[in-house]
C-alpha positions as a printed Julia matrix, in Angstrom:
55×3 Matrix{Float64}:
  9.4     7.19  -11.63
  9.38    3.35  -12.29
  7.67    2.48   -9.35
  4.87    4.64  -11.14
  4.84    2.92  -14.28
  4.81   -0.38  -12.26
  2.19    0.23  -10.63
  0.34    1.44  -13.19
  0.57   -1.7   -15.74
 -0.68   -3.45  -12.2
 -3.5    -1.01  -12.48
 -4.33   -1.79  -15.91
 -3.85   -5.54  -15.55
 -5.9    -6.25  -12.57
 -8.73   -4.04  -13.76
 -8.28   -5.5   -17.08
 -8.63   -8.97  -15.91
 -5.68  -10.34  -17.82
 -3.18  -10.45  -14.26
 -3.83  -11.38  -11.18
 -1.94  -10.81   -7.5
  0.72  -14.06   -7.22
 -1.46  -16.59   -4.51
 -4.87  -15.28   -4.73
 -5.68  -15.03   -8.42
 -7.64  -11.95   -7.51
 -7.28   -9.33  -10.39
 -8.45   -6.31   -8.13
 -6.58   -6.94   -5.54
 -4.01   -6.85   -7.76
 -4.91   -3.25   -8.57
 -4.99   -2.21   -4.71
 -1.47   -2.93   -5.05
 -0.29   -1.15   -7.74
 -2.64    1.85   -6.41
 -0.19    1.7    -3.08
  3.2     1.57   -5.23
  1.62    4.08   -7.46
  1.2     6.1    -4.13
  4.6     5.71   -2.67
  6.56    6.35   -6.44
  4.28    9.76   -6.23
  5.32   10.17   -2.21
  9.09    9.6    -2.98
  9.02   12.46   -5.77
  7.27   14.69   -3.8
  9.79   14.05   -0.94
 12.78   14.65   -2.99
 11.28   18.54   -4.65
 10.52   19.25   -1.39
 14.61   18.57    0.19
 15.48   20.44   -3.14
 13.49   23.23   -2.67
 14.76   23.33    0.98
 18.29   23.47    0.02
């Protein structure tokens, strides 16, 4: 669940212009990232119903 939130304040702040990826000053590329940890928080939960359901 906190890799969600992460992600999305990276999201927001790279789209928003006011933070930018550590070595490239690049705002959206900033976002790409916290799309991809958005992704995996979403993959992980999705992974862990699934072994419950399973059970």
């Amino acid at each position: 669940m906190r890799s969600i939130i992460i992600g999305l304040i990276f999201i927001a702040g790279g789209l928003s212009g006011q933070l930018a990826l550590v070595g490239t000053n690049s705002g959206p590329a900033l976002a790409v990232v916290g799309v991809l940890i958005v992704g995996r928080g979403v993959y992980r939960i999705r992974k862990q119903r699934a072994q419950q359901q399973a059970q």
